[in-house]
Backbone and ligand atoms as CSV (ligand in chain L), in Angstrom:
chain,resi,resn,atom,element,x,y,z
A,1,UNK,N,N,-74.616,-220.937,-15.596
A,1,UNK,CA,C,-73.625,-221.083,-16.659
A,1,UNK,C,C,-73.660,-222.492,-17.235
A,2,UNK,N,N,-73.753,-223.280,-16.435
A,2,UNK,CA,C,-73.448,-225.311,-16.751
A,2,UNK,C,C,-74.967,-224.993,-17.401
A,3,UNK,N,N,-75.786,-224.879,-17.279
A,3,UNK,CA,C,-77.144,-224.638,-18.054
A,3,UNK,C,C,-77.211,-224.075,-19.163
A,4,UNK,N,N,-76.536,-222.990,-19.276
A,4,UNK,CA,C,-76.222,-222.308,-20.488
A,4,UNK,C,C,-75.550,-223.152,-21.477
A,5,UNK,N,N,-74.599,-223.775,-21.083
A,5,UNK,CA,C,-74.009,-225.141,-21.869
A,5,UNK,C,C,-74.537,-225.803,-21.989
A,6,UNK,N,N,-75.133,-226.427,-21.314
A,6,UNK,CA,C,-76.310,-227.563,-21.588
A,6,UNK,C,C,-77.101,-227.564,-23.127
A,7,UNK,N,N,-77.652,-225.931,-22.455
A,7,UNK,CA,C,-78.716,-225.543,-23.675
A,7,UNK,C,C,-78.387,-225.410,-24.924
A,8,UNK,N,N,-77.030,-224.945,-25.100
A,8,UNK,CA,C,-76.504,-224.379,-26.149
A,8,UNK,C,C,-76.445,-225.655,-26.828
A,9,UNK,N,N,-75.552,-226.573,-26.264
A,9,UNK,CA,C,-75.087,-227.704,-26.564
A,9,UNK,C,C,-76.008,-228.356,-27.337
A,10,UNK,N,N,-77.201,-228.491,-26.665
A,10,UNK,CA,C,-78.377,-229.626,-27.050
A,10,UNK,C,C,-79.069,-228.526,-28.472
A,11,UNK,N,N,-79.187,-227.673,-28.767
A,11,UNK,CA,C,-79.724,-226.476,-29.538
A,11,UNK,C,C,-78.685,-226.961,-30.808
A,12,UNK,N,N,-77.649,-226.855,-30.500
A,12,UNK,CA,C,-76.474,-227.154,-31.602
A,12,UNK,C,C,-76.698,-228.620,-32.324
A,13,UNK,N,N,-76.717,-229.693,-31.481
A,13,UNK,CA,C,-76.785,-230.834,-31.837
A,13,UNK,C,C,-78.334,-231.317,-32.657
A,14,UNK,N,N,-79.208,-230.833,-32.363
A,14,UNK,CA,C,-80.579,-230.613,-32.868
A,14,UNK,C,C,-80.628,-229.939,-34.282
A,15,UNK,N,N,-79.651,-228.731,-34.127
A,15,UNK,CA,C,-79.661,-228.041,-35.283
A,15,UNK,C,C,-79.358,-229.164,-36.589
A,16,UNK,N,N,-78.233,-229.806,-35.733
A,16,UNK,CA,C,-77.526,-230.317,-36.877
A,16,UNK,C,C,-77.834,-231.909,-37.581
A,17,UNK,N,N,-78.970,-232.555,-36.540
A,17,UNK,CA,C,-79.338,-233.645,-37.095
A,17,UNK,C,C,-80.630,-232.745,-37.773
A,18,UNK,N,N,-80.743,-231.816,-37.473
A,18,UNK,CA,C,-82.172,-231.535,-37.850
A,18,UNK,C,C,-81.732,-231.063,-39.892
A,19,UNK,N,N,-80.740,-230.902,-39.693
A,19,UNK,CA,C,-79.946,-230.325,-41.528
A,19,UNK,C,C,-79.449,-231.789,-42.156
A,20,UNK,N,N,-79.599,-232.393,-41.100
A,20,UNK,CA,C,-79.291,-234.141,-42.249
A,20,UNK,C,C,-80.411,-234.141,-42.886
A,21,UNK,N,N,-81.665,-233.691,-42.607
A,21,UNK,CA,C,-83.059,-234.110,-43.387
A,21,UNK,C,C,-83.267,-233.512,-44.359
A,22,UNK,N,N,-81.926,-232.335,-44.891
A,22,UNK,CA,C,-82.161,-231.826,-46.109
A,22,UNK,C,C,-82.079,-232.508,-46.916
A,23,UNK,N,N,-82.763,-232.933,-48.100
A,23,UNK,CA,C,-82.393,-233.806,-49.013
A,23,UNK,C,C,-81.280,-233.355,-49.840
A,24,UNK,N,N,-80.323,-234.016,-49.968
A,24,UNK,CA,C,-78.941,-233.677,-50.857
A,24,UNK,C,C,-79.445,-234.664,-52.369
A,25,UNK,N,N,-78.873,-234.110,-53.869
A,25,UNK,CA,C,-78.572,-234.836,-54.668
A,25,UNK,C,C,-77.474,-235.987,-54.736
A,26,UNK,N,N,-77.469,-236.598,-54.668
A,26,UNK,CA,C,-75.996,-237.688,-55.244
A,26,UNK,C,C,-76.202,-238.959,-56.007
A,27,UNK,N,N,-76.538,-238.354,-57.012
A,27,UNK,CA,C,-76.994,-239.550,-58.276
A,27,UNK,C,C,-75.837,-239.326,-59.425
A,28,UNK,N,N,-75.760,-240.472,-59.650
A,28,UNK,CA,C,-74.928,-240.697,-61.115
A,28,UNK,C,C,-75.688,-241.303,-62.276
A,29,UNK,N,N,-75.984,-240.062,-63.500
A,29,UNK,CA,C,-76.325,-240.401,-64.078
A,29,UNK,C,C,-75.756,-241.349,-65.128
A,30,UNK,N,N,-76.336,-242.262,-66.127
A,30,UNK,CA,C,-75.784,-242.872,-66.756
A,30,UNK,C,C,-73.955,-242.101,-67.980
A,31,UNK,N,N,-73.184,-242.878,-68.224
A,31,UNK,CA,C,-71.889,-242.620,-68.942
A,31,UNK,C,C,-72.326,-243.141,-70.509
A,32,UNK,N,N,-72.345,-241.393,-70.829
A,32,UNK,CA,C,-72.575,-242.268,-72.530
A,32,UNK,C,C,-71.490,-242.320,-73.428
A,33,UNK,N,N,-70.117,-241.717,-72.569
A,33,UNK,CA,C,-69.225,-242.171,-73.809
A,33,UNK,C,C,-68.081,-242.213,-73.078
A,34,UNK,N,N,-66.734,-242.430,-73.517
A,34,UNK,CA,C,-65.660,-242.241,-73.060
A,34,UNK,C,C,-65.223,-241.358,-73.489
A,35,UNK,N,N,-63.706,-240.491,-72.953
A,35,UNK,CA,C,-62.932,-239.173,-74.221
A,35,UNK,C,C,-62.207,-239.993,-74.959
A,36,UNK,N,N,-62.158,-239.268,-75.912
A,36,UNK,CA,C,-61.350,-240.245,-77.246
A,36,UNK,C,C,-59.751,-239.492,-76.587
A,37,UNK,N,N,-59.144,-240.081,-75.676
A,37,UNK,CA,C,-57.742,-240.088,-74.875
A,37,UNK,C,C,-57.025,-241.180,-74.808
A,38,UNK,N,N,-55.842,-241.275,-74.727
A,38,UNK,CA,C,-54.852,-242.003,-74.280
A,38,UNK,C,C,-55.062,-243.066,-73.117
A,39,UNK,N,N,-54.655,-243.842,-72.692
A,39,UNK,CA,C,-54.835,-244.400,-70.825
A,39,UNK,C,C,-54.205,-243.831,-70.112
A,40,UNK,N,N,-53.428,-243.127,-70.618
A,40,UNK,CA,C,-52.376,-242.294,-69.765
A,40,UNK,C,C,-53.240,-240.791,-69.512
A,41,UNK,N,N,-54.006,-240.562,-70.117
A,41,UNK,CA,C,-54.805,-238.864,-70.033
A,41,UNK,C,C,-56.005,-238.900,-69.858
A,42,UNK,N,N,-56.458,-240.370,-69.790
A,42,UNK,CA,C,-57.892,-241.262,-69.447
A,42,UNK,C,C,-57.428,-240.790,-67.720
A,43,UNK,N,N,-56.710,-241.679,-67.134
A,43,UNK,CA,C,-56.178,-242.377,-65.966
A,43,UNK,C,C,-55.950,-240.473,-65.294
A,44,UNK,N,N,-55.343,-239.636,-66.052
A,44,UNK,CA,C,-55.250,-238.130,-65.378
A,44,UNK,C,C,-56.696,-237.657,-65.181
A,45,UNK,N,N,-57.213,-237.690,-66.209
A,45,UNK,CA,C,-58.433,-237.147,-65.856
A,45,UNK,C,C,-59.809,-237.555,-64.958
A,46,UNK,N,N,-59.605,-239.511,-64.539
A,46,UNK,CA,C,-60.039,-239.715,-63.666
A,46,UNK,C,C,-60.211,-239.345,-62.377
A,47,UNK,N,N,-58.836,-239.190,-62.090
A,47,UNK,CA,C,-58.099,-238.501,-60.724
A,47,UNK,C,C,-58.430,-237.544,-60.341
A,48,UNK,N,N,-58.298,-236.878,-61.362
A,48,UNK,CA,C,-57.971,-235.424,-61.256
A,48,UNK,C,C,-59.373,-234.545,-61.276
A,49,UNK,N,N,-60.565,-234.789,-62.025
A,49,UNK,CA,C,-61.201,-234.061,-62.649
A,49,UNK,C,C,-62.802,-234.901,-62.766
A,50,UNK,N,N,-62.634,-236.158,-62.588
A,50,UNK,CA,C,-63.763,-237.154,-62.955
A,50,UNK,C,C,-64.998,-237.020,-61.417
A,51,UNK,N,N,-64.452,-236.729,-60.373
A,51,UNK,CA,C,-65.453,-236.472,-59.289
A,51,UNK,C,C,-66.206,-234.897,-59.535
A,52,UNK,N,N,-66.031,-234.265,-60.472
A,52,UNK,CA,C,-67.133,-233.270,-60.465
A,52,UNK,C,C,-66.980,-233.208,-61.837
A,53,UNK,N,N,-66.564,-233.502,-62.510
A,53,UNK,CA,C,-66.764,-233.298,-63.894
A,53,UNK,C,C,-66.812,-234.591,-65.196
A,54,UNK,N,N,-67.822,-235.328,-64.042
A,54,UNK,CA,C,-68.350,-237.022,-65.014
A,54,UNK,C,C,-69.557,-237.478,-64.354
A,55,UNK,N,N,-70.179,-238.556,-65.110
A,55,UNK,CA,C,-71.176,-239.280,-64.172
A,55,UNK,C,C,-70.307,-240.101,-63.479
A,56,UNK,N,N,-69.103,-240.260,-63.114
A,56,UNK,CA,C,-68.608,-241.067,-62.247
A,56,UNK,C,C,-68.050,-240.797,-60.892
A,57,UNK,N,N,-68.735,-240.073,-60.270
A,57,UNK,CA,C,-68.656,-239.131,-59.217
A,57,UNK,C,C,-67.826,-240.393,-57.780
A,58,UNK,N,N,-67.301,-240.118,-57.463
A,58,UNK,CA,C,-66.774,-241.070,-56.038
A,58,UNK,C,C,-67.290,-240.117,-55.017
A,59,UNK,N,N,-68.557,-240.764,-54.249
A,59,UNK,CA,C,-69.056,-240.165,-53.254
A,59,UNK,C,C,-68.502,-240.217,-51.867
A,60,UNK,N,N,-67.776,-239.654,-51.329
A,60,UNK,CA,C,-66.781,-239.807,-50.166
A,60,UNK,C,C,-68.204,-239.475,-48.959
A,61,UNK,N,N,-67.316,-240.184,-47.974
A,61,UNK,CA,C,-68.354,-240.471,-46.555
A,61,UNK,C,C,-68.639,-239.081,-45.944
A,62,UNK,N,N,-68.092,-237.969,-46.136
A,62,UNK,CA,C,-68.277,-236.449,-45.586
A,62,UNK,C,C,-69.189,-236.133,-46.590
A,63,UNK,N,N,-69.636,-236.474,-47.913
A,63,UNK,CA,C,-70.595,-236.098,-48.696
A,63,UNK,C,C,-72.303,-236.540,-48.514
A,64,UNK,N,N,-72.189,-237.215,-47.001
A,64,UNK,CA,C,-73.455,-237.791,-47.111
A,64,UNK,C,C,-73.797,-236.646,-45.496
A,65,UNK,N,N,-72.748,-235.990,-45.119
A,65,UNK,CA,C,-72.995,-235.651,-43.972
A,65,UNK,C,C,-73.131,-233.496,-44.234
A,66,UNK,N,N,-74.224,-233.076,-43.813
A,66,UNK,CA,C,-74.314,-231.923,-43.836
A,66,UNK,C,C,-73.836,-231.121,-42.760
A,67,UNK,N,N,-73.054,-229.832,-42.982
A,67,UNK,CA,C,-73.225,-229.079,-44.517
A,67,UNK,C,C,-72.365,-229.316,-45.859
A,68,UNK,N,N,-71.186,-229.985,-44.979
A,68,UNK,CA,C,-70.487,-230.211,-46.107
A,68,UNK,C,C,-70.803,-230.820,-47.417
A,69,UNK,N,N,-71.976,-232.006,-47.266
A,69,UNK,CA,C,-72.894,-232.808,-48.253
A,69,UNK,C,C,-73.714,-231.752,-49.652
A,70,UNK,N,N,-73.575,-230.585,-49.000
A,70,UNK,CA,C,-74.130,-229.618,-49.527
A,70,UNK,C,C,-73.041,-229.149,-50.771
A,71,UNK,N,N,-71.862,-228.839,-49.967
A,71,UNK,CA,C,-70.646,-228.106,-50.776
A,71,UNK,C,C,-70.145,-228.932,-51.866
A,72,UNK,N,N,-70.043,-230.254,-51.622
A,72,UNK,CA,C,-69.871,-231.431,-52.255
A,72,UNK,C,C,-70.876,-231.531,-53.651
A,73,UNK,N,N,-71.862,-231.659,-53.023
A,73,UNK,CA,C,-73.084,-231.949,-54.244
A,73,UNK,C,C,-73.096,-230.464,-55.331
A,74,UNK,N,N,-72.952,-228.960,-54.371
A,74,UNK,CA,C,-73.084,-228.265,-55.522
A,74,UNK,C,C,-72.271,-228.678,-56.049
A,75,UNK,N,N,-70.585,-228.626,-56.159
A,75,UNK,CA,C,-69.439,-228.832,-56.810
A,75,UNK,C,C,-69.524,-229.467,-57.934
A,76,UNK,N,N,-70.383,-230.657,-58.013
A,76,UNK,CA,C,-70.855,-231.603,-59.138
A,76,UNK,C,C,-71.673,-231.443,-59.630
A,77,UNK,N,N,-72.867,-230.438,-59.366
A,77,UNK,CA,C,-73.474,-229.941,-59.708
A,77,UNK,C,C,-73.058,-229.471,-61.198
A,78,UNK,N,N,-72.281,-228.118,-60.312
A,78,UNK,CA,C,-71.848,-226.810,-61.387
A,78,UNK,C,C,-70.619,-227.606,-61.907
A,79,UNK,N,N,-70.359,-228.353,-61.726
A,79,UNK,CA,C,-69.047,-228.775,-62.673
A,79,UNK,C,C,-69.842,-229.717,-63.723
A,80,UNK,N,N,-70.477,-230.137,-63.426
A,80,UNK,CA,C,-71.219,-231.290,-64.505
A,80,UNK,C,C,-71.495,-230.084,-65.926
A,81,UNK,N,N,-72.330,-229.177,-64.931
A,81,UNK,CA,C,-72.923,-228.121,-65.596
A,81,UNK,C,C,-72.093,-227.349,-67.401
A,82,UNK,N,N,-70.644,-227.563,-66.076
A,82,UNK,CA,C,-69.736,-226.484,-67.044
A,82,UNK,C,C,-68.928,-227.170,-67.874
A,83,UNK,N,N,-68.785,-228.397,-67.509
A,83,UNK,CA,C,-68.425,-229.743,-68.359
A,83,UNK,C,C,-68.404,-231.111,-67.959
A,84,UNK,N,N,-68.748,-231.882,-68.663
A,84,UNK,CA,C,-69.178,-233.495,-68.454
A,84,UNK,C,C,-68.495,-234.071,-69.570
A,85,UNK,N,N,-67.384,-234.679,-68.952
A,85,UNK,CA,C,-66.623,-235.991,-69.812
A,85,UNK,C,C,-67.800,-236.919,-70.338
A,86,UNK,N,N,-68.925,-237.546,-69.447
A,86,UNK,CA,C,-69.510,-238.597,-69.297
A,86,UNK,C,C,-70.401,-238.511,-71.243
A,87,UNK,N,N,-70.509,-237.043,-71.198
A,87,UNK,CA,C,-71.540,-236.953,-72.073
A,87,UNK,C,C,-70.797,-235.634,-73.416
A,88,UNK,N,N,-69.463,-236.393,-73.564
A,88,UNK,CA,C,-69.021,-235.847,-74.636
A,88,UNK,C,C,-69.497,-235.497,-76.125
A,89,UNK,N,N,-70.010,-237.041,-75.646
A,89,UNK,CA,C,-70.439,-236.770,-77.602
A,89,UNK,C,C,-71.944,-236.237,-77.643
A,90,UNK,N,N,-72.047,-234.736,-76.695
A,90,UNK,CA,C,-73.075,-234.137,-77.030
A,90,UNK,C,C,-72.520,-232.996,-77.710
A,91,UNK,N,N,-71.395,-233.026,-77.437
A,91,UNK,CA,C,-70.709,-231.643,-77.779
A,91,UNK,C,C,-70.098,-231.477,-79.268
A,92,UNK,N,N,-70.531,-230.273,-80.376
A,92,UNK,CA,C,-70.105,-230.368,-81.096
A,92,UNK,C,C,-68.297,-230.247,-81.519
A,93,UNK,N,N,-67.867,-230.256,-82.390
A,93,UNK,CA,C,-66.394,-230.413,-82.484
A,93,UNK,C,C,-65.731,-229.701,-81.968
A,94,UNK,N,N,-66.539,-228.562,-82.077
A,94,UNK,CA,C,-65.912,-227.083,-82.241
A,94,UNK,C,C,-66.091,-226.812,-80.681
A,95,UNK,N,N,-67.200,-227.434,-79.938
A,95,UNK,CA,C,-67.551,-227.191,-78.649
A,95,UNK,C,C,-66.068,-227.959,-77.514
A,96,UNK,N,N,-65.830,-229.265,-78.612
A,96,UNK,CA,C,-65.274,-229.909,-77.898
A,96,UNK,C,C,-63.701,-229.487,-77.891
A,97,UNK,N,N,-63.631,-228.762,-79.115
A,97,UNK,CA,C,-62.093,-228.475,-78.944
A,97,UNK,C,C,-61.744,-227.347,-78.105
A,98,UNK,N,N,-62.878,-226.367,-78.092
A,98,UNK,CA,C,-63.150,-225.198,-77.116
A,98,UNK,C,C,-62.843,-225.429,-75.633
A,99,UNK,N,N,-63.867,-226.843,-75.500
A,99,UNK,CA,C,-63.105,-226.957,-73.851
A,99,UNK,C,C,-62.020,-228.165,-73.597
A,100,UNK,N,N,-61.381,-228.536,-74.153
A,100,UNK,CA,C,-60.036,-228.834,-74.083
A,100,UNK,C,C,-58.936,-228.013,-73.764
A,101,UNK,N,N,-59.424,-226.432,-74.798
A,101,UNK,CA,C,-58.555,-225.535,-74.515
A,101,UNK,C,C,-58.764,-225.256,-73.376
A,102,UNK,N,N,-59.917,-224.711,-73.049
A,102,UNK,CA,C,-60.174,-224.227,-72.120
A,102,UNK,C,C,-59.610,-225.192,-70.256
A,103,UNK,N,N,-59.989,-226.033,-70.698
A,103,UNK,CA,C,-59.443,-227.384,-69.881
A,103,UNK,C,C,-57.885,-227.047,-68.958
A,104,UNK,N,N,-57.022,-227.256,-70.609
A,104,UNK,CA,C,-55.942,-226.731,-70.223
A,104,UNK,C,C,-55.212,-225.657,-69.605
A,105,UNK,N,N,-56.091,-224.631,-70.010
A,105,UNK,CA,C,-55.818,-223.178,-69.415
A,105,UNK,C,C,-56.714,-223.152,-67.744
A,106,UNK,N,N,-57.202,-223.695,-67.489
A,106,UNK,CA,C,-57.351,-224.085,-65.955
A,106,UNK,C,C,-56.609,-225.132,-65.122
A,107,UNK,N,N,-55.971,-225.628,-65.657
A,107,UNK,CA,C,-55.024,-226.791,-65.006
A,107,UNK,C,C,-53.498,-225.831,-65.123
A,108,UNK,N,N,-53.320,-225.183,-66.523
A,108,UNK,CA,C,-51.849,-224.264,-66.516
A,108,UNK,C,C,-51.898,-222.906,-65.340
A,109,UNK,N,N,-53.072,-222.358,-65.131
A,109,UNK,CA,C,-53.360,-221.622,-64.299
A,109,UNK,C,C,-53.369,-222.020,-62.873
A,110,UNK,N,N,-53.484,-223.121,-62.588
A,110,UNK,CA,C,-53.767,-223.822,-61.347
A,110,UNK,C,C,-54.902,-223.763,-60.581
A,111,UNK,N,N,-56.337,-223.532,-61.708
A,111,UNK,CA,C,-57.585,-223.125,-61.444
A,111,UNK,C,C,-58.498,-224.866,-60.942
A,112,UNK,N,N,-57.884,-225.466,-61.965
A,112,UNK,CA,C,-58.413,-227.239,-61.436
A,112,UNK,C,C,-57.462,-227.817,-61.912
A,113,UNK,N,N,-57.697,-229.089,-61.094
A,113,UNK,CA,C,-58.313,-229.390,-59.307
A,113,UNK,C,C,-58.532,-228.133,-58.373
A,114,UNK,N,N,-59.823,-227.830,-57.855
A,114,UNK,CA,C,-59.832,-226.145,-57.037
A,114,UNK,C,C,-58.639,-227.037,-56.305
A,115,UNK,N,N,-58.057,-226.262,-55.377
A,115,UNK,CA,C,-57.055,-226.151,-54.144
A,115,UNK,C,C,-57.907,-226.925,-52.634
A,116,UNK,N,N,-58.965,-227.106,-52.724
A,116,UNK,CA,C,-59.513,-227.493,-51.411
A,116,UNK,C,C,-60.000,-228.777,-51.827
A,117,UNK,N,N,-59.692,-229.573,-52.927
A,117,UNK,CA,C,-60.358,-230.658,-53.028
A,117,UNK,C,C,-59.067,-231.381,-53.140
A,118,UNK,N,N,-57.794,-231.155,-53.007
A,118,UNK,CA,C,-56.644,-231.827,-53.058
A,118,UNK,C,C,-56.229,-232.058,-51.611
A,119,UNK,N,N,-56.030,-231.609,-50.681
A,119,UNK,CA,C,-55.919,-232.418,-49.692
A,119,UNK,C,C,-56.729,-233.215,-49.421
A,120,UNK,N,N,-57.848,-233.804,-49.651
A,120,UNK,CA,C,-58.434,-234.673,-49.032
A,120,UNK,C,C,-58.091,-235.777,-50.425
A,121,UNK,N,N,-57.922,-235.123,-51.461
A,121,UNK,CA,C,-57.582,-236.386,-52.779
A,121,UNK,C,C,-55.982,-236.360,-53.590
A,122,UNK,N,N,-54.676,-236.233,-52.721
A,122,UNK,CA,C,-53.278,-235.963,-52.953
A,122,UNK,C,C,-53.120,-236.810,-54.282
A,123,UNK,N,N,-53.908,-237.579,-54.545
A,123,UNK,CA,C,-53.358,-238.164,-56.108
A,123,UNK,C,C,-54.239,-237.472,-57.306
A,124,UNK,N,N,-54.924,-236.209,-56.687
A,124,UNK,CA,C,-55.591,-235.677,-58.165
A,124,UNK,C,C,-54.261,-234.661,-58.352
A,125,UNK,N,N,-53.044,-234.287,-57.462
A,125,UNK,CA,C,-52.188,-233.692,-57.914
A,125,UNK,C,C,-51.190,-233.817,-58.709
A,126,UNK,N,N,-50.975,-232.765,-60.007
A,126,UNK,CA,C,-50.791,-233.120,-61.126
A,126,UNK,C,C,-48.768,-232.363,-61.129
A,127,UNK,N,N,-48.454,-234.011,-61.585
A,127,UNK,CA,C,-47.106,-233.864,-61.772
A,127,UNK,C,C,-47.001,-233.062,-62.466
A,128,UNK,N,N,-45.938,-232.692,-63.399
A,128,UNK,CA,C,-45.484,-231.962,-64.343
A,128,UNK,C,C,-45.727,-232.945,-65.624
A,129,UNK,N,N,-45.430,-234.454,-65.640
A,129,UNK,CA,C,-45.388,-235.096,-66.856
A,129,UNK,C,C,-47.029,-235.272,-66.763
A,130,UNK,N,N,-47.817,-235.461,-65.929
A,130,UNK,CA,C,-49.272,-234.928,-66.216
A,130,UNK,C,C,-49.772,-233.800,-66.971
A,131,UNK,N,N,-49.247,-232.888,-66.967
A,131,UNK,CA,C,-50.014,-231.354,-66.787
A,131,UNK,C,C,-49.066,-231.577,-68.572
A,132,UNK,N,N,-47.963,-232.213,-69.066
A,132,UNK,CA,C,-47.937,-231.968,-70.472
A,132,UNK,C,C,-49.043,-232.901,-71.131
A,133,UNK,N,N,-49.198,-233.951,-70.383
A,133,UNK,CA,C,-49.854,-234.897,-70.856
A,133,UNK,C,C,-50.985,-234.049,-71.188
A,134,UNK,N,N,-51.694,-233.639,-70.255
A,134,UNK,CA,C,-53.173,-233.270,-70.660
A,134,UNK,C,C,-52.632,-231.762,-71.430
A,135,UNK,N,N,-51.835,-230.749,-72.037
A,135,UNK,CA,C,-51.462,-230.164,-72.904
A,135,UNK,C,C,-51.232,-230.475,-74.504
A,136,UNK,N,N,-50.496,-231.585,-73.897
A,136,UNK,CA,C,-50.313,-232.322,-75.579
A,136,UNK,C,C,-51.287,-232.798,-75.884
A,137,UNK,N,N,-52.412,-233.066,-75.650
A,137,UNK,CA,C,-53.388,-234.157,-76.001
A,137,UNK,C,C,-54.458,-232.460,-76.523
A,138,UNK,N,N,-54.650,-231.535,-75.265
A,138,UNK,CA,C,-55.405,-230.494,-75.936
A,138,UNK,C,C,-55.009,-230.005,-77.254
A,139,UNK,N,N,-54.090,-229.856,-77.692
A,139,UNK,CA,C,-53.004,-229.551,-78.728
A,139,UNK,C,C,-53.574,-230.462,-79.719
A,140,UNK,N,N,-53.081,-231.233,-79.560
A,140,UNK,CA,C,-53.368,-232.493,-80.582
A,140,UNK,C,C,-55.020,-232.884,-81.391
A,141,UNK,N,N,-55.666,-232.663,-80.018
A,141,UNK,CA,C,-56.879,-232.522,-80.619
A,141,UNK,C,C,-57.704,-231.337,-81.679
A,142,UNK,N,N,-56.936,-230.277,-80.988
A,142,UNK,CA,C,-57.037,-229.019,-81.946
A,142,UNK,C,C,-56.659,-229.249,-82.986
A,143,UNK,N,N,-55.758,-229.613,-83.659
A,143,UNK,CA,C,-54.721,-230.040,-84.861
A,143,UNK,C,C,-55.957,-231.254,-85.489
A,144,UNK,N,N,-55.880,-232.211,-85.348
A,144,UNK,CA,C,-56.726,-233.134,-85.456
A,144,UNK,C,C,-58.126,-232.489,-86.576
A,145,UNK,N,N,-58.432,-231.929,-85.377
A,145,UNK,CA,C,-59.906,-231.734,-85.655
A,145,UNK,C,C,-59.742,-230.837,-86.720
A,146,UNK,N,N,-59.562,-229.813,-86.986
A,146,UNK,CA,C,-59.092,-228.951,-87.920
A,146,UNK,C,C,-58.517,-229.748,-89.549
A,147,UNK,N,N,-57.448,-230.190,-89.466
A,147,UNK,CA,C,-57.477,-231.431,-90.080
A,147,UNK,C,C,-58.643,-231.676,-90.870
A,148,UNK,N,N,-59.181,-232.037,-89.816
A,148,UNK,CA,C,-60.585,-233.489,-90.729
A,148,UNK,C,C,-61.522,-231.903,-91.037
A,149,UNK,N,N,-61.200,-230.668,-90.430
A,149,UNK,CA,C,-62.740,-230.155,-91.319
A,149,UNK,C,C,-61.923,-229.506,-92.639
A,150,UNK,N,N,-60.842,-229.417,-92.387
A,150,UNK,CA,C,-60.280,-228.825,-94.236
A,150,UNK,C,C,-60.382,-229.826,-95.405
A,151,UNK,N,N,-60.097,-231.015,-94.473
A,151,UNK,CA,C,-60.644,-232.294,-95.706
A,151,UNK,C,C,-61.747,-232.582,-95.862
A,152,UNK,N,N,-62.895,-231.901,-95.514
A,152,UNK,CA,C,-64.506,-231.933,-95.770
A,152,UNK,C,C,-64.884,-231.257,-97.025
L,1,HEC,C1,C,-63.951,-230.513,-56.655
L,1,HEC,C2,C,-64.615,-230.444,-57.944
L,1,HEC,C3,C,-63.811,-230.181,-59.190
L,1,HEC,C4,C,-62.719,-230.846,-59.678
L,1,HEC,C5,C,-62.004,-232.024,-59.050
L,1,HEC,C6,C,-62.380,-230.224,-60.938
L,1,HEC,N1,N,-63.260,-229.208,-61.206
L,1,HEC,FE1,FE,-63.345,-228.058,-62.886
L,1,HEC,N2,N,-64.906,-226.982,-62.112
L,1,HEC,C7,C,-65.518,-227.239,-60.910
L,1,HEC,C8,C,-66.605,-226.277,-60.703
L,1,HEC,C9,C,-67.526,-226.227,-59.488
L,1,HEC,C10,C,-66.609,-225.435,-61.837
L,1,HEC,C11,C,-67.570,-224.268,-62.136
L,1,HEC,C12,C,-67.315,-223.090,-61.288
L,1,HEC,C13,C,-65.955,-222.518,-61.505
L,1,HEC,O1,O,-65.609,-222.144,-62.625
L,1,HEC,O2,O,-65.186,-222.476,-60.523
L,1,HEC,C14,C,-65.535,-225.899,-62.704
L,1,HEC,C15,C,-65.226,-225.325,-63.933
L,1,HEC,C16,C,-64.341,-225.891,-64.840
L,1,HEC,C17,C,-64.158,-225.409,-66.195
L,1,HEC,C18,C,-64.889,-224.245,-66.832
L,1,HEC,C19,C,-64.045,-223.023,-66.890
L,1,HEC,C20,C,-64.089,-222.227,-65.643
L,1,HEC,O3,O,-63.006,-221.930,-65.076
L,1,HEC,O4,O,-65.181,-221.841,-65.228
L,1,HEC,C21,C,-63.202,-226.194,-66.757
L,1,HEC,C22,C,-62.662,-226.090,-68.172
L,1,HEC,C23,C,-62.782,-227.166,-65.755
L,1,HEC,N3,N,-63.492,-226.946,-64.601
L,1,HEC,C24,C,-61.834,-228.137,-65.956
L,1,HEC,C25,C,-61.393,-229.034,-64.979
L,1,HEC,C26,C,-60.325,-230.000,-65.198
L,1,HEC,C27,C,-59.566,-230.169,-66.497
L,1,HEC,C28,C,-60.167,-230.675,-64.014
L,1,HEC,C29,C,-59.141,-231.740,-63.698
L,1,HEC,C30,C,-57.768,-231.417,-63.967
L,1,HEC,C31,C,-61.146,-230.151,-63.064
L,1,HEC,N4,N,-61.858,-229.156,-63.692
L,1,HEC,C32,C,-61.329,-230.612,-61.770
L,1,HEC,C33,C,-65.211,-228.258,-60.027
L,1,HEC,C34,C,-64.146,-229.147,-60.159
C-alpha cells in the first residue's frame, strides 16, 4: 500500500512538472490606441475587462503555472479575439458602436466579468454607478456617431 503511494505520488508530480514544458502564450502585443472614454469608464474598463480584452493583459503568478496557465492564456486569447480595446481604431464605426452595445448587454446580463475571474480580482466588480457609467457612455456613443453620419 505505502508503495502504492509512493508510486502514485511520484507519477503525479512528474506528470505535472512534465505539463510546465508546455509552451503557454503570454505576450502583449503592442496598444495602438486608447477608447475615446471618460477616466471614469477608462479606469472601469481597466479593471474590469482590460486583462482579456486589451494588449494590457496583467499576468498573475497562477498564469505561468499549468493547467491553469492554460485557462488563463485561452481566456485572452478568445477575448482578444472577440474584442480588443487595444486595437480600436481597427474597427469601423458601425463595428464600434455594435460592440459597445453589445458590451453593455454583457455586463447588464452579468455575462462580463465571467463569474470565476472575480474572486481572484474583487475590484473588477462593478458597482451600480459603474455599470451606468459604462451604459451611458454605450448610449452616448450610439447617439454621437449617428450624429456625425447624418451630417455627412
Ligand atoms: C477573464 C477574462 C474576461 C474578462 C475579465 C472579460 N471578458 Fe469579455 N469575454 C471573455 C471571453 C473568453 C469571451 C469569448 C467567449 C465568450 O463569449 O464567453 C468574451 C466575450 C465578450 C464579448 C463578446 C460577446 C459574447 O458574449 O460572446 C463582449 C462584448 C465582452 N466579452 C465584453 C466584456 C466587457 C465589457 C468586460 C468588462 C466589463 C469583459 N468582457 C470582461 C473573457 C473576458
Amino acid at each position: 500500500m505505502k508503495r502504492f503511494v509512493v508510486l502514485s505520488f511520484t507519477v503525479l508530480t512528474l506528470a505535472f512538472l512534465g505539463i510546465q514544458l508546455v509552451p503557454v502564450e503570454r505576450k502583449n502585443p503592442p496598444v495602438e490606441t486608447e477608447v475615446p472614454a471618460s477616466e471614469e469608464v477608462r479606469s472601469i474598463l481597466r479593471r474590469a475587462c482590460y486583462d482579456c480584452h486589451s494588449n494590457e493583459t496583467r499576468w498573475p503568478w497562477y498564469s505561468r503555472i499549468a493547467p491553469v496557465s492554460w485557462l488563463v492564456a485561452r481566456d485572452v486569447h478568445e477575448g482578444r479575439e472577440e474584442l480588443n480595446f487595444s486595437t480600436w481604431n481597427r474597427l469601423s464605426t458601425k463595428k464600434q458602436v455594435e460592440a459597445l452595445h453589445e458590451s453593455w448587454e454583457t455586463v447588464e446580463e452579468g455575462e462580463m466579468p465571467p463569474w470565476y475571474y472575480l474572486p481572484p480580482h474583487p475590484d473588477a466588480r462593478l458597482s451600480a454607478r459603474d455599470r451606468t457609467a459604462l451604459r451611458d457612455w454605450s448610449r452616448s456613443y450610439a447617439s454621437r456617431e449617428k450624429q456625425r453620419s447624418a451630417d455627412d
